[in-house]
Each structure stands twice: as structure tokens, then as C-alpha cells.
BASEKOL-380502 format. One line per field, with one value per residue (C-alpha): x, y, z. Coordinates in steps of 0.5 Angstrom, whole numbers, plus 2048, in hexadecimal, padded with zeros to 3 digits. Layout:
N
u: [X, ...]
v: [Y, ...]
w: [Z, ...]
# end
This chain:
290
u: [807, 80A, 809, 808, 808, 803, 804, 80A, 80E, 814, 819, 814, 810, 812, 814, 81B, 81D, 81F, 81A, 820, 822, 81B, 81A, 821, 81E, 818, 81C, 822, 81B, 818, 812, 80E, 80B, 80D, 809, 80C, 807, 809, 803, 802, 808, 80A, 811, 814, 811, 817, 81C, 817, 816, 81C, 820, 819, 81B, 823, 822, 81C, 816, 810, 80F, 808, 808, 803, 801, 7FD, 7F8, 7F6, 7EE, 7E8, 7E1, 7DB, 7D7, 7DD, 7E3, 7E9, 7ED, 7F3, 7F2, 7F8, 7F9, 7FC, 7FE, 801, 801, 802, 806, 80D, 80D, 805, 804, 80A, 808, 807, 803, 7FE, 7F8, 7FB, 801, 7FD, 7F8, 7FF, 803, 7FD, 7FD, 804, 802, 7FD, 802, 808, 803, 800, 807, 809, 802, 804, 80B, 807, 802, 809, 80B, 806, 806, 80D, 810, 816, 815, 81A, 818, 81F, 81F, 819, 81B, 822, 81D, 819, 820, 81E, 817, 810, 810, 80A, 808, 80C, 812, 810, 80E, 816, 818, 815, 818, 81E, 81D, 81A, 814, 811, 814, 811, 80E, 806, 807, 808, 801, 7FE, 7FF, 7FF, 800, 7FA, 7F3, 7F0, 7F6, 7F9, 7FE, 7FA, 7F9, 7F4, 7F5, 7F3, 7F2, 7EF, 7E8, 7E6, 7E3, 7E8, 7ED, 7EB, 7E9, 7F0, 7F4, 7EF, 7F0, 7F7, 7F6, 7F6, 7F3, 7F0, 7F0, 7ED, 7F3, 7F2, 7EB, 7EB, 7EF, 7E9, 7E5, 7DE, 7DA, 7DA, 7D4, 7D6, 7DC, 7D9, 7D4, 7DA, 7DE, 7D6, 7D6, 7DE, 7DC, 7D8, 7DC, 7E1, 7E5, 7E8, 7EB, 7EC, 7F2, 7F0, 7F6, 7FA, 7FD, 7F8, 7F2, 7F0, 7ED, 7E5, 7E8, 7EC, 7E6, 7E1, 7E4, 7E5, 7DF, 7DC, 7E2, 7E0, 7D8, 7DA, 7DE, 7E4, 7EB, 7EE, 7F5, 7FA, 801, 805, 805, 80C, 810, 816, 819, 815, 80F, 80B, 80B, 812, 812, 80E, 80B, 80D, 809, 804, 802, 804, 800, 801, 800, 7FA, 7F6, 7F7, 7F7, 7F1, 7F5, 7FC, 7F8, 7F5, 7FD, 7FE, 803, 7FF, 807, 808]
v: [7D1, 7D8, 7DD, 7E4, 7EA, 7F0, 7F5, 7F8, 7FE, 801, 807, 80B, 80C, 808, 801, 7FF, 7FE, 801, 7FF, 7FC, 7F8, 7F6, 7F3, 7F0, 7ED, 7E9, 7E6, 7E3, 7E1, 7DD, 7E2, 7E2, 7E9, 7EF, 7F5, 7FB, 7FF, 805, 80A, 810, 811, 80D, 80F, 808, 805, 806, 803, 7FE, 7FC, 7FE, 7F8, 7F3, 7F4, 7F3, 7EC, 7EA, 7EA, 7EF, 7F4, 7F8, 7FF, 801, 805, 805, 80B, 80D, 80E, 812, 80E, 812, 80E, 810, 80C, 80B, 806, 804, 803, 7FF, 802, 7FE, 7FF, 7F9, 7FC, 803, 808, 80A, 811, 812, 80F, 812, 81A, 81E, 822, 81C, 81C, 817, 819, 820, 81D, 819, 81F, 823, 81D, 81D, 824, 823, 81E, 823, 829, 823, 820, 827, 827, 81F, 821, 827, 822, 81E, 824, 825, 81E, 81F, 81B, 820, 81D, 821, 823, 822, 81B, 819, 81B, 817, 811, 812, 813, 813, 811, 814, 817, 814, 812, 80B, 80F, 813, 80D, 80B, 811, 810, 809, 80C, 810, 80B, 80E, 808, 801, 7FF, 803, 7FE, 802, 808, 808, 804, 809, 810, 810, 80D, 80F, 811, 811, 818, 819, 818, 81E, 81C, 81D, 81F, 819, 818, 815, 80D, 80F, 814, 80F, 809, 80F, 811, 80A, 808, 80F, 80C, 804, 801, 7FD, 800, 7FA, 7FB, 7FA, 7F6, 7F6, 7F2, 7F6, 7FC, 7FB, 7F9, 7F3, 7ED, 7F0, 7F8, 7F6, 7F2, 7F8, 7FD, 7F8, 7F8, 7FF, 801, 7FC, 800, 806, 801, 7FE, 7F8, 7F4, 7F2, 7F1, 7EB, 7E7, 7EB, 7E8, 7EC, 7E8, 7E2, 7DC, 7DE, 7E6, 7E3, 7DE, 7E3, 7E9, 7E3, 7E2, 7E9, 7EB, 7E4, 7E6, 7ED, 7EB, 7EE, 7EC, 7E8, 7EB, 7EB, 7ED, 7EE, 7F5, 7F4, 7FA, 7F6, 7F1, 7F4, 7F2, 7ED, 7E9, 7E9, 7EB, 7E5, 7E1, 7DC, 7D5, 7D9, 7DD, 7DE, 7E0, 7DC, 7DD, 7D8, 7DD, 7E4, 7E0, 7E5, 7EA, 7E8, 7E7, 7EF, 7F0, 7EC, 7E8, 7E0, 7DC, 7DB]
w: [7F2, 7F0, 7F5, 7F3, 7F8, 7F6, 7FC, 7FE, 800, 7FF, 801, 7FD, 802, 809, 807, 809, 802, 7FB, 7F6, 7F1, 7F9, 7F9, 7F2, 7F3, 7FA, 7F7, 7F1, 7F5, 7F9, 7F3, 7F2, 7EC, 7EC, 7F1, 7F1, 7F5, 7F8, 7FD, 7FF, 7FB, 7F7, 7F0, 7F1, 7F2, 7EC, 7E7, 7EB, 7EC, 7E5, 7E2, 7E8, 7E6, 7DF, 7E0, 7E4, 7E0, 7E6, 7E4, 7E8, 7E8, 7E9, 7EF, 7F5, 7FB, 7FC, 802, 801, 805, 804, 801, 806, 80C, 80E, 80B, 806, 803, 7FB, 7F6, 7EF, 7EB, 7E4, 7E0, 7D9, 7DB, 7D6, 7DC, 7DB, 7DA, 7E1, 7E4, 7E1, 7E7, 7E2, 7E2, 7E6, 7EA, 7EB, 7ED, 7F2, 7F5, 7F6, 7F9, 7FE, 7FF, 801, 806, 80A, 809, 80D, 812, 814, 818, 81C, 81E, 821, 825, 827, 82A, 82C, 830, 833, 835, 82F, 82B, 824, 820, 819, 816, 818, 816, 80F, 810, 812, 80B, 807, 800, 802, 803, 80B, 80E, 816, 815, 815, 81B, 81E, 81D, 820, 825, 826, 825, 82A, 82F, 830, 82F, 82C, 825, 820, 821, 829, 826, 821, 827, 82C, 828, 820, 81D, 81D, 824, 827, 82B, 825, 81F, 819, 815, 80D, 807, 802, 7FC, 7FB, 7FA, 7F3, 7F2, 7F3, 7EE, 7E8, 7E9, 7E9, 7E3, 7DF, 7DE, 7DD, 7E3, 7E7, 7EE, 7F4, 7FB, 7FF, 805, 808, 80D, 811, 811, 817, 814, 815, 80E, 80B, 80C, 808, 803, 802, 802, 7FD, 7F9, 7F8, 7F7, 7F1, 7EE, 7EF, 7EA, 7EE, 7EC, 7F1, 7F8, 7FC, 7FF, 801, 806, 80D, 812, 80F, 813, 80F, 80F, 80D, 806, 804, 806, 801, 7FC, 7FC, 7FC, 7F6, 7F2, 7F3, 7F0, 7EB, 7ED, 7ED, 7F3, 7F5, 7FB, 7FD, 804, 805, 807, 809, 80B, 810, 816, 812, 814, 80F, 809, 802, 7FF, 805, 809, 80B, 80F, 809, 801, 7FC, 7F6, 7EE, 7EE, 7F3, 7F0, 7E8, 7E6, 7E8, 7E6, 7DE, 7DF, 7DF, 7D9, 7DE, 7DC, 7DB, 7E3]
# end
């Protein structure tokens, strides 16, 4: 069975790979698809493409989006675009790539309140280093929490999330995002395809996620992610069942950021996501050869 990988990050916002490695990585692996998706920015997507195209395995432009909920919360949405014009989706004078600088914006202006808040808590993050950890990438709170290793303030970058980066915790900044609506009219403006990016990790019960997948739906959302190594077996059959319910296309990938991910490029004997479980998906690409 030919597997495929339809969520994963590189350089351009903090995975540990060039897109053009990445693509390099997944072919030498034996993948049928690869779609390369880092947050808020599109900006690996040529490269991507242009080695997919070199070594003959289709690569899907996409993005993860950051999202506030209409009804409170947040969210992560994927945007793909299969059949995207390169330079319409990568114009900076397009709606979409107005709406992701803005949100680059906001991480720019919220990055110097975290390193205060760090500060303040007796950890020195200097700004320059976190610049260098993001290299060419997106600077954002995983770079902050790999400063923070470097500097032994804690030892991994899960502890530094845990005990002062994410949400609730002392160093965390709220920021700006875009709306979940707002989002999806933005992705299908430009061809593409909005898919709700790992529900299983929001913390709602079954029916709160079925409901909210329902009312995304009807927002003109037209996927879920529902395969994903942080959902358990009774997760992945619930959102199969609610995406089949709603008429939604099923999709899945690892969200590998690099080889401190739990789980590798493509999968491994715990999980994968095969072309079989997302074919609804892979013909909306117009990829139905695998």
C-alpha cells in the first residue's frame, strides 16, 4: 500500500528541514504524496514543488492557519491548493497573502512580550538567538522554546510549552488570528481546499467535536484531518464517522517537524496514512494513479 503524507513542516516555519529536503526525504521513503504545510506562511511552497516536480512525487502546496472559532476557542485549519496557479497563490497582493503577513505581523509584535514575560521569570531568551534558531523560517514560540533548551532552562521543547509557552501558561501572549470562516473564504477564494486540522487534540468531548466539525461544514469546510498520531483508535473512528456523516473528505499526515517528531516522515508500524484512507481527497487533487 503506497503511503502518503499530507501534513508536515519545514524551515519555512520551524521544522528542521528545507522544503526541497523534505520532498527529497519522502521520495527516498517511498511516498506516494507529500504536502508540505507550515503555519502561516506559503513560503516553502516553490521549492517544494519545484523538487516534487524534479523527482516525479506530487507535492500539494498547503498551509496550517492558526484560527480563532466564532463560538470561542481556537483552531488549526489546512489549506491545500492542488490545482493552484503558483504565482496567484503566492502573490503577496492577494487577499490570502494579505491575511498571512498580517498574522505574521502579530507573531513579530507578540514574540518581544513572551521573551519579557521570560525575563520576568528569571530566563534570558536573547531575540538575536531566537532569530538564528528560526533561520530563514517564521520566528515563533517553538523557536523560543529551543533557545530555551540551549540555554538549559529546561530540557526539551514539550517542557518549555508545558510549563510556560502555551496557552495558560506564565509566558504565554495571546494573538492576533484570523477567524474560522474568515479562513476557509479565504483558502476557497484561491482554489483550495479547507480541512480542520487535528480535532482530536482540541479539548472537547465527542459530541462538542462533531458539532463543531457540523457547523464548520456549513462554513464550507470540506475536510478533516482525521488521521494523526495524537488520535487514539475510538478518536480516528469517531471523526471518520462524523466526516463520512457530513460528506466530508477524510485526510491525514504526521505533522513532522523533524527527527525529534514523534512520529517520522510518512509514518512508521504505529501509524501511516495510506493512499486508500484519504482517496476521496487524493481524486479532489486530481491525484488517483497511486
Amino acid at each position: 500500500m503506497t503511503r502518503v503524507d499530507l501534513h508536515t513542516h519545514s524551515t519555512a516555519s520551524d521544522g528542521a528541514h528545507r522544503p526541497a529536503r523534505l520532498v527529497e526525504m519522502a521520495a527516498a521513503g517511498g511516498l506516494g504524496v507529500l504536502s508540505v504545510s507550515d503555519h502561516d506562511t506559503l513560503d516553502g511552497v516553490s521549492d517544494a514543488c519545484r523538487a516534487g516536480k524534479s523527482l516525479g512525487l506530487p507535492v500539494i502546496p498547503a498551509v496550517e492557519l492558526s484560527v480563532d472559532l466564532e463560538a470561542g476557542g481556537s483552531a488549526h485549519l489546512l489549506g491545500y491548493f492542488p490545482q493552484a496557479d503558483l504565482e496567484r497563490l503566492l502573490s503577496p497582493s492577494s487577499s490570502l497573502g494579505k491575511a498571512l503577513e498580517g498574522v505574521r505581523q502579530a507573531r513579530y509584535r507578540r514574540n518581544p512580550r513572551i521573551l519579557e514575560r521570560l525575563a520576568g521569570l528569571g530566563m534570558h531568551v536573547p531575540e538575536p538567538e531566537v532569530a538564528r534558531a528560526a533561520g530563514e523560517g517564521v520566528i515563533g514560540r517553538p523557536h523560543i522554546a529551543q533557545v530555551m533548551v540551549n540555554r538549559g532552562y529546561v530540557g526539551s521543547q514539550r517542557e518549555a510549552f508545558d510549563r510556560f509557552l502555551a496557552r495558560g501558561k506564565p509566558a504565554y501572549v495571546e494573538r492576533r488570528r484570523l477567524y474560522a470562516g474568515s479562513a476557509i473564504d479565504l483558502i476557497r477564494d484561491v482554489g483550495g481546499i479547507p480541512v480542520l486540522a487535528h480535532p482530536g487534540l482540541m479539548p472537547r468531548t465527542h459530541r462538542e467535536l462533531s458539532a463543531l466539525v457540523a457547523g464548520l461544514a456549513d462554513r464550507g469546510m470540506q475536510g478533516v484531518e482525521v488521521y494523526y498520531p495524537g488520535h487514539d483508535r475510538a478518536m480516528t473512528e469517531h471523526l471518520r464517522n462524523t466526516a463520512c456523516g457530513l460528506d466530508l473528505a477524510l485526510t491525514g499526515g504526521t505533522d513532522y517537524h523533524g527527527e525529534d517528531s514523534s512520529t517520522p516522515l510518512g509514518g512508521d508500524e504505529s501509524f501511516a496514512v495510506h493512499a486508500e484512507d484519504v482517496s476521496e481527497f487524493l481524486q479532489m487533487c486530481s491525484i488517483d494513479s497511486l
